[in-house]
C-alpha positions in Angstrom: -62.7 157.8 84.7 -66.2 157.9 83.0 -68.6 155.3 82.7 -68.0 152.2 80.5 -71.2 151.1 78.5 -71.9 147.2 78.0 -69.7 146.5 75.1 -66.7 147.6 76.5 -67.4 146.2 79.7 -67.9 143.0 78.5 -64.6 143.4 76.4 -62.7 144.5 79.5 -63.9 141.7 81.3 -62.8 139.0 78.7 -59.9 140.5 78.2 -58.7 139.5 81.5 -59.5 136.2 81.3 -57.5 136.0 77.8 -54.7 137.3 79.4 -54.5 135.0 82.5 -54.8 132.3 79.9 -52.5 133.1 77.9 -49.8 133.4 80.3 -50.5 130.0 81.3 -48.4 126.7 81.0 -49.3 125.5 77.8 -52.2 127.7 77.2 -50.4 130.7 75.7 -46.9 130.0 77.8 -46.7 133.8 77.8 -45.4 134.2 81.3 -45.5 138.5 82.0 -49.5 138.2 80.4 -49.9 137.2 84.1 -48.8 140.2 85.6 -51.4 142.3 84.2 -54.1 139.9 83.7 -56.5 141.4 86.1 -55.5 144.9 85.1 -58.6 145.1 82.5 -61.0 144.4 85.5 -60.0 146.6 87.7 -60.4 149.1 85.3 -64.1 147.9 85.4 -64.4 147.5 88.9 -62.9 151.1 89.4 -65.1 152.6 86.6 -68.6 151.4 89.1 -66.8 152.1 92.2 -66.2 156.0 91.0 -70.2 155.9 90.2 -70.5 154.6 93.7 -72.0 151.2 92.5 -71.2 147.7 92.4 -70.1 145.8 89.6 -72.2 143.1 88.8 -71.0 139.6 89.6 -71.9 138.7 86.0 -68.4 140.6 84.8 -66.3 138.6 87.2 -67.9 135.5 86.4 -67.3 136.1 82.9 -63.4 136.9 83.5 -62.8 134.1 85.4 -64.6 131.8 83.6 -63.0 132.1 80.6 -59.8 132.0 82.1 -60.8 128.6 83.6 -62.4 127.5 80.2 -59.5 128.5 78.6 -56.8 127.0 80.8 -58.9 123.8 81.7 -60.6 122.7 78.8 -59.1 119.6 78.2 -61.0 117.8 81.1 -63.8 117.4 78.3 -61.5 115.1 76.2 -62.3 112.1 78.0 -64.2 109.3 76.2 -67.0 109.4 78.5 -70.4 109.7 78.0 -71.9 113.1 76.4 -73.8 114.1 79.6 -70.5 113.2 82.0 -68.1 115.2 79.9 -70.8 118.5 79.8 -71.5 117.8 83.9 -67.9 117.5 84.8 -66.1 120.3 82.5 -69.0 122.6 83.3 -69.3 121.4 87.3 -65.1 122.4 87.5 -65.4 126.0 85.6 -68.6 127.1 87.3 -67.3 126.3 90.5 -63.8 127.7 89.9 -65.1 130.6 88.3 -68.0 131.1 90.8 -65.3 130.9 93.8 -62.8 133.3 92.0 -66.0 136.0 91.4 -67.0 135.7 95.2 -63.1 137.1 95.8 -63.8 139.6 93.6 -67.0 140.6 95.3 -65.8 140.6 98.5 -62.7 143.1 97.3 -65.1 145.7 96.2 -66.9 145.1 100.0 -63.7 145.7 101.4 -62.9 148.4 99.0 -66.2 150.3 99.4 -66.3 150.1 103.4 -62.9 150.7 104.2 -61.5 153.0 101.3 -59.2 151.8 97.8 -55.5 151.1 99.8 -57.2 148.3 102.0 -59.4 147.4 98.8 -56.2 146.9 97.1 -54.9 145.1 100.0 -57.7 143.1 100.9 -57.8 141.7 96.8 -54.1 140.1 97.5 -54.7 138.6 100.8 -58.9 137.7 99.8 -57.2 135.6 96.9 -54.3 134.4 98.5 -56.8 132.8 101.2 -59.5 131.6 98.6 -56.4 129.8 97.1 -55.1 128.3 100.5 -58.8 127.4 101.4 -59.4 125.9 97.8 -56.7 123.1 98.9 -58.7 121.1 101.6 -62.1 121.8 101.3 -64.3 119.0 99.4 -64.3 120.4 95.8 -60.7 120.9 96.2 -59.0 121.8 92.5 -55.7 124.4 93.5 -55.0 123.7 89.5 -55.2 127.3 88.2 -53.1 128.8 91.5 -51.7 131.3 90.1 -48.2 131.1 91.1 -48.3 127.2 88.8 -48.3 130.0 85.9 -44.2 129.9 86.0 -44.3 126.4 85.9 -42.2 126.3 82.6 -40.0 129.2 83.6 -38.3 128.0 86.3 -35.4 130.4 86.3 -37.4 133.0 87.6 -39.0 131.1 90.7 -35.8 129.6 92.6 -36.9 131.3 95.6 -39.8 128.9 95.9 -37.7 126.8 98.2 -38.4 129.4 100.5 -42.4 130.3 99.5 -44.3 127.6 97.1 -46.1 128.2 94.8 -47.8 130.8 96.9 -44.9 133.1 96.7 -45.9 133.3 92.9 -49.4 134.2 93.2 -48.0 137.1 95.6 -45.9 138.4 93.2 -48.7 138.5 90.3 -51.3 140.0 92.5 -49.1 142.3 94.1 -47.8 143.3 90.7 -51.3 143.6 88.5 -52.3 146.1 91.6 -49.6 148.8 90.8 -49.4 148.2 87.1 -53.0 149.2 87.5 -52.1 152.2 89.9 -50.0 153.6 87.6 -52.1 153.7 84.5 -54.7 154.8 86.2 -53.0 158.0 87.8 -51.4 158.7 84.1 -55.1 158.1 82.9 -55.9 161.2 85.6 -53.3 163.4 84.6 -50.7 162.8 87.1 -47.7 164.3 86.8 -44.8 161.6 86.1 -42.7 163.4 88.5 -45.7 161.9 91.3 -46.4 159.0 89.5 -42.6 157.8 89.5 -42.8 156.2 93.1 -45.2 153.4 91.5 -43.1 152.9 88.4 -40.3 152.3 90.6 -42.0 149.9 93.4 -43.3 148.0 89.6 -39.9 147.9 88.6 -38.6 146.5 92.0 -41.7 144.4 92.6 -40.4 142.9 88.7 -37.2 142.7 88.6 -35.8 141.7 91.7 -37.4 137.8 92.3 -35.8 137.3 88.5 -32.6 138.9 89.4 -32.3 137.0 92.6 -33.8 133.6 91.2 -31.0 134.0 88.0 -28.6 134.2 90.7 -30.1 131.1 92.6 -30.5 129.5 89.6 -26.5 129.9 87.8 -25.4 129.2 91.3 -27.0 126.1 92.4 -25.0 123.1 92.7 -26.7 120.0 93.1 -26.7 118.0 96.4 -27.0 114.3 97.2 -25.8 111.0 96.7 -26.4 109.8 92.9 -28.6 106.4 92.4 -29.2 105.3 89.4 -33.0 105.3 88.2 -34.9 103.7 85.2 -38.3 105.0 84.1 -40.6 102.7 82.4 -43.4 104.4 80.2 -45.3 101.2 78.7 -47.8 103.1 76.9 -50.7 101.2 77.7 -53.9 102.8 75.6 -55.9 104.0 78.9 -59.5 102.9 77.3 -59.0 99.7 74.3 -56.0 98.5 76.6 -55.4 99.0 80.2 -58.7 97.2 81.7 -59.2 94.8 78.7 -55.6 93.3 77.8 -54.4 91.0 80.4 -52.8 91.8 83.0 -49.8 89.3 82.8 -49.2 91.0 79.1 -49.0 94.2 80.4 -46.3 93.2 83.2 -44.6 91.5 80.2 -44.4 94.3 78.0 -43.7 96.0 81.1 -40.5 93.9 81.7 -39.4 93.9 78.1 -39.0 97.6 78.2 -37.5 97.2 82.0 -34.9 94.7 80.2 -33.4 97.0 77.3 -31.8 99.7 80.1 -31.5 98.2 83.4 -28.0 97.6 84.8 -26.6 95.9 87.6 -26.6 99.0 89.4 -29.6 100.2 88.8 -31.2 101.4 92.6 -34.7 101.9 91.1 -37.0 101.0 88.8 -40.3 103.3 88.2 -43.4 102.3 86.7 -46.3 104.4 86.6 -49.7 104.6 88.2 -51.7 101.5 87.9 -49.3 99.8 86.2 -50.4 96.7 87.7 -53.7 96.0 86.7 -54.4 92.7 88.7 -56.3 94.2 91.8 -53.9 92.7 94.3 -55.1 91.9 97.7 -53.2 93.3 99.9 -53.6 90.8 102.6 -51.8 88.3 101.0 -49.6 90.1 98.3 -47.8 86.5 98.0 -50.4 85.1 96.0 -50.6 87.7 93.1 -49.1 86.4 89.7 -48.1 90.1 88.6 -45.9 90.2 92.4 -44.3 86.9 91.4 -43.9 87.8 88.4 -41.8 91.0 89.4 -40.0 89.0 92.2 -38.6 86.5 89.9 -37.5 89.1 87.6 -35.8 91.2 90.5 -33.5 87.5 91.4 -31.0 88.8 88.5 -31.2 92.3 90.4 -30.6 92.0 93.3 -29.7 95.9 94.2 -32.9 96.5 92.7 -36.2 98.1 93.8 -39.1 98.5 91.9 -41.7 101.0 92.7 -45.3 101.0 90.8 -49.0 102.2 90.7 -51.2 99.3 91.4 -54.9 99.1 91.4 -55.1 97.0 95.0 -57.7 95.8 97.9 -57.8 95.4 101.5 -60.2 92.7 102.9 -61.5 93.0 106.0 -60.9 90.7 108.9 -63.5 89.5 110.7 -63.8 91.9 113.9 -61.8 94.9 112.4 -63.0 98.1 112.2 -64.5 99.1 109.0 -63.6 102.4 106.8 -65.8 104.9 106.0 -65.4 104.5 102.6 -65.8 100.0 102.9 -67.8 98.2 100.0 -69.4 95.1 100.6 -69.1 91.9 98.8 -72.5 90.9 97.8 -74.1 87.9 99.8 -71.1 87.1 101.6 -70.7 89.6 104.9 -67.6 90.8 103.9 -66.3 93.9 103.2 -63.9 95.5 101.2 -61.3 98.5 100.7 -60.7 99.5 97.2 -57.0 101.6 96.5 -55.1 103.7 94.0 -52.3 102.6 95.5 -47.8 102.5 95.3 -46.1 99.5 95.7 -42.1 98.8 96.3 -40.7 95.5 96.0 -37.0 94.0 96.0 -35.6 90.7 95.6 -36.2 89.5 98.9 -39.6 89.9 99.1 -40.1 93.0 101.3 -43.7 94.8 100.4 -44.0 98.3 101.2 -47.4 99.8 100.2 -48.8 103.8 99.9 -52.3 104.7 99.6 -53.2 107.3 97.7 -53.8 110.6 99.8 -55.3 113.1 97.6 -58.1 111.5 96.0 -59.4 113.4 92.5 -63.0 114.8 93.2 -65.5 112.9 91.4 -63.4 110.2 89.8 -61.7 108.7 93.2 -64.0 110.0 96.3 -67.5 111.6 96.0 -67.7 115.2 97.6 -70.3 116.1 99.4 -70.6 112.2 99.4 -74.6 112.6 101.2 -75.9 115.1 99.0 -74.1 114.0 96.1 -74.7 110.0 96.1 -76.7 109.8 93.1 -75.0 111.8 91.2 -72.0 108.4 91.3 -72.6 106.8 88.1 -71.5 110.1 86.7 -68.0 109.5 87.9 -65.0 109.6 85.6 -62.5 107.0 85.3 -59.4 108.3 84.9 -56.0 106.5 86.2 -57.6 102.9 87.6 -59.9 101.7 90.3 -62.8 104.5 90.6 -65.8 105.3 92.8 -64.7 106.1 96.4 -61.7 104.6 97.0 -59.7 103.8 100.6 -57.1 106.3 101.3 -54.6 107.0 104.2 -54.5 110.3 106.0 -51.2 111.5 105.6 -48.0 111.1 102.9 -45.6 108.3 104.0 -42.2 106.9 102.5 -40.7 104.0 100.9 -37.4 103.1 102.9 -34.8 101.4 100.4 -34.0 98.0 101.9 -30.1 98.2 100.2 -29.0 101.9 100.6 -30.4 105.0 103.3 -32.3 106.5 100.6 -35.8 106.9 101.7 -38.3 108.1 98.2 -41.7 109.7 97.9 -44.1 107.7 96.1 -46.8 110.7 94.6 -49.4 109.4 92.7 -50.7 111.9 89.8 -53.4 114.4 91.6 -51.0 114.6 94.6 -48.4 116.5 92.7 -49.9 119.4 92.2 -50.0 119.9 96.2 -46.6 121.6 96.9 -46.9 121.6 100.9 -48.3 117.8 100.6 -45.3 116.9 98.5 -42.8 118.8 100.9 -44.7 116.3 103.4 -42.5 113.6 102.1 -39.5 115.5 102.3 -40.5 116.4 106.1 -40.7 112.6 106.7 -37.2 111.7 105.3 -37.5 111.4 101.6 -34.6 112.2 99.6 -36.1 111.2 96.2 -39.6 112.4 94.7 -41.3 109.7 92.1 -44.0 110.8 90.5 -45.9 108.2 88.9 -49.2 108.9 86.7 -51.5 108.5 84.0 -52.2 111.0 82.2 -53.7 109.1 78.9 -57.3 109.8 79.4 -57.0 113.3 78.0 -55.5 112.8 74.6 -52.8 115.1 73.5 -54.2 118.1 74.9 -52.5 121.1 77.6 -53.5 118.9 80.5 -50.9 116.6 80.6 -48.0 119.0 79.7 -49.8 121.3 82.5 -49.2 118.6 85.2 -45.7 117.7 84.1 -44.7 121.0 84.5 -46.3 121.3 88.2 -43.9 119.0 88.5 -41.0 121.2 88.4 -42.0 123.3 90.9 -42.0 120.6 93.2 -38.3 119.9 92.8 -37.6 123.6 93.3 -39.8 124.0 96.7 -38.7 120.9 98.0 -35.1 120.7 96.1 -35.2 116.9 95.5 -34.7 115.4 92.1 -37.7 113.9 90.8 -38.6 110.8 88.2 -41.8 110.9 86.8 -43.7 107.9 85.2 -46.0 108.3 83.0 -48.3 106.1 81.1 -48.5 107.3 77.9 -45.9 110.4 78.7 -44.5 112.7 79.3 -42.0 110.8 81.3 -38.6 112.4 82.5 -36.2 113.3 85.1 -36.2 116.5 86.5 -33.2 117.9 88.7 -32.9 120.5 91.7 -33.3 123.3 90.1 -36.5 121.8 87.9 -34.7 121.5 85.1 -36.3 118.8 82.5 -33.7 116.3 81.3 -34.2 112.9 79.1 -38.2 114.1 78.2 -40.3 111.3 76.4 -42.8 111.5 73.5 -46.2 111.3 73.7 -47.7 108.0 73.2 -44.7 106.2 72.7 -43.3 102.6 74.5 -40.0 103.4 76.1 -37.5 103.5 79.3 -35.4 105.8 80.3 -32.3 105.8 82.6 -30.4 108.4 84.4 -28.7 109.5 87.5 -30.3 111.5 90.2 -28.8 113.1 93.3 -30.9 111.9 96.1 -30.6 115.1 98.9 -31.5 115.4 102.5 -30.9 119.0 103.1 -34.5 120.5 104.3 -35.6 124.0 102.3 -37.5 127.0 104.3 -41.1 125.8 102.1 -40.8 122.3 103.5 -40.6 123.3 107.2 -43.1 126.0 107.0 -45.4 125.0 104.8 -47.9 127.2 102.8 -47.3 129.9 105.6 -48.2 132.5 103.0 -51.5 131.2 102.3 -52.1 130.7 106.1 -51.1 134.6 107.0 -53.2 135.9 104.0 -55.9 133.7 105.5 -55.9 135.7 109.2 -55.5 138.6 107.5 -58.4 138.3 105.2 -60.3 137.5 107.8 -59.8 140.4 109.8 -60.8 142.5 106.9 -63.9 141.2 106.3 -65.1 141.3 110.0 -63.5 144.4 110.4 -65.4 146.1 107.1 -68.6 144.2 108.3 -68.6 145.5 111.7 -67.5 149.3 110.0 -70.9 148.9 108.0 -72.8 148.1 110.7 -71.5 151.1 112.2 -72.4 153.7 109.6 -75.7 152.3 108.6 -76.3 152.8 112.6 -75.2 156.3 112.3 -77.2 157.1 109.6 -80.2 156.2 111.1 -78.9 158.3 113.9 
């Protein structure tokens, strides 16, 4: 393979990151473009390794940027100030991008120290662990893991009750590597008698997760006891509405739209994220009007719970132990929690509460929250109370007060965690509700992006899930992640149907993201393992 001069570098390296875009929910929606989307730059990388030479991190960069650009763009659509919208779009891609190139880097380390078959191998299991590290450190964003690419094409990912999503990016990386193999041996003038051993690990490596998922998929009956379930999707304009119309209106409207599907035995009711507006304190939930408000409603319902978002605060007793995240009230030496929080309320009056886990980067917490202080005035507000909320440290369940359903109250960010979802599961849920707001980014791919996440987490976790959205999309999805009763965009409407609430337990919500923890170790162990080899032959050179 000769040398590639700048133009078709620079070509090669763009066309990777057009490919992994369009492949992408929403983007392009072209799922096989993401089985040879990094094909093009390993074609690159392979031209400088041949030259014995590293490929500038510039390439990379400009793959994976474009890719994230692509894919991601939408976060600029917020009405926000001009200098917010540039720092936070550009912030997300630079990061992302800059992360994604450091993989890349360190595959051509591995590559060059320990020969191409662990280069190969340590590019799967480098950006297996980049994606399994890229869920819990501070600037977490696991958006663009590549296995959410089959979001929409759920037939062909049943088996992620046993994987996640994780299971996906296996099988792209996995595939893109011998795809590449085996152009690149016909590219040498192998003979296609040699060459036939690739083609038919591609072909295996292809076909069989569809063949077995189809199977999965025609096969699957549903499981569960069915309970009724009404969605509400108000459609409360996010920024001349939401924080401006009062809040009694909005429960109103809320209840009007409650009122034209509900039935006697309806078992829930699902409103979405911050759909109560009043800041409740939840020391005395009593004395809000919008929770008395509900409660009298619920009297003709009395089978009936309600489960909402709700901007909410905790006020802190004199003596108690303070958060790390407590605001004072001015002049008055108290102090304050601030929540993105779920609420669940029937007609007698019993309050369960869930804060928010997974706090949005930026908008809902501050990372780096030291070194990044003054930089809080730049914060998005997207989906209620902002700045650096209270949260709780772990998922935790509502507990229906007239059946033995227990349900998972995710609020919007959370959902695109699978092994935080199957969290829920673990802890006895036998319903998932999703409940967001996804109005801040105008009709754009971001919204139908995290609706489809959404399927996944019915496959992985095989429970039925209602999601609530603001301003859409809103809809039920079933076991197998299946999309039934789908809303409009920007429309006022409820929705009810019937859900099977299961309590069988898949191999992904026991085990977790065990992929992502493997690859971890084992990319580990390659790049000690190639530093210590360097060490080793620059000594015995000197030698």
């Amino acid at each position: 393979m000769g040398s590639m001069n700048l133009p078709v570098s620079i070509l090669l390296a763009a066309l990777s990151g057009g490919l992994l875009a369009i492949g992408w929910p929403a983007i392009g929606g072209f799922e096989p473009a993401l089985f040879i989307g990094f094909v093009p730059l390993l074609f690159l990388e392979e031209s400088y390794h041949q030259k014995q030479q590293k490929l500038s991190f510039g390439y990379p960069f400009l793959a994976f940027a474009l890719f994230n650009i692509l894919t991601t763009w939408w976060i600029f659509c917020v009405t926000e100030s001009m200098a917010t919208k540039i720092l936070v779009l550009t912030a997300a891609v630079f990061v992302n991008s800059t992360m994604m190139s450091i993989v890349f880097s360190l595959f051509q380390y591995v590559k060059r120290m320990l020969g191409s078959k662990h280069g190969y191998f340590g590019l799967i299991v480098l950006w297996l662990g980049f994606e399994y590290f890229h869920l819990y450190w501070e600037l977490t964003w696991p958006w663009l893991t590549l296995g959410n690419g089959f979001a929409n094409q759920v037939s062909w990912v049943q088996w992620y009750e046993f994987t996640g999503v994780f299971g996906g990016s296996l099988w792209i990386l996995l595939a893109n590597v011998l795809v590449f193999t085996i152009l690149k041996n016909a590219l040498a003038g192998m003979e296609f008698r040699r060459n036939l051993k690739w083609i038919l690990a591609l072909t295996i490596v292809l076909l069989a997760p569809i063949v077995i998922s189809m199977s999965i998929y025609s096969s699957y009956v549903e499981k569960g006891t069915p309970m009724e379930v009404l969605i509400v999707q108000p459609n409360i304009d996010p920024y001349l509405e939401k924080y401006d119309v009062p809040y009694e209106e909005q429960v109103n409207r809320l209840l009007s739209l409650v009122k034209e599907k509900i039935s006697p035995q309806t078992n829930f009711v699902v409103a979405p994220e911050t759909a109560f507006t009043e800041d409740i304190l939840e020391n005395l939930p009593e004395n809000s009007l919008t929770i008395k408000m509900i409660l009298e409603f619920l009297k003709g319902y009395p089978k009936t719970e309600i489960i909402s978002g709700m901007s909410s605060y905790h006020l802190f007793e004199p003596g108690e132990d303070l958060s790390s995240t407590a605001r004072a009230i001015p002049n008055s030496g108290q102090y304050y929690d601030a929540f993105n929080a779920a609420i669940q309320l029937n007609a007698e009056g019993k309050v369960q509460i869930y804060h928010k886990s997974k706090l949005v980067q930026g908008v809902e917490k501050m990372p780096f929250a030291t070194i990044l202080k003054p930089l809080e005035n730049l914060a998005l507000d997207l989906g209620g109370t902002t700045g650096s909320l209270g949260s709780q440290e772990e998922s935790s369940v509502f507990a229906s007060e007239h059946t033995t359903i227990n349900t998972a109250p995710v609020i919007c960010y959370e959902s695109i965690y699978g092994e935080y979802v199957a969290s829920y599961v673990s802890k006895g849920a036998n319903l998932i509700f999703v409940i967001t707001n996804d109005g801040w980014w105008d009709d754009t791919p971001g919204y139908k992006q995290h609706m489809a996440y959404s399927r996944l987490r019915a496959i992985e976790t095989r429970r039925s899930i209602a999601r609530a959205a603001n301003t859409g999309i809103s809809c039920f999805i079933n076991q197998r992640g299946d999309t039934l009763q789908t809303t409009g965009w920007w429309e006022a409407v409820a929705i009810k149907g019937v859900l099977n609430a299961n309590d069988k337990i898949t191999v992904f919500t026991m085990a977790g993201n065990y992929i992502g923890r493997i690859a971890s170790f084992l990319a580990l162990t390659l790049i000690i393992y190639s530093f210590v080899r360097s060490k080793k032959d620059a000594s015995f050179v000197k030698a």
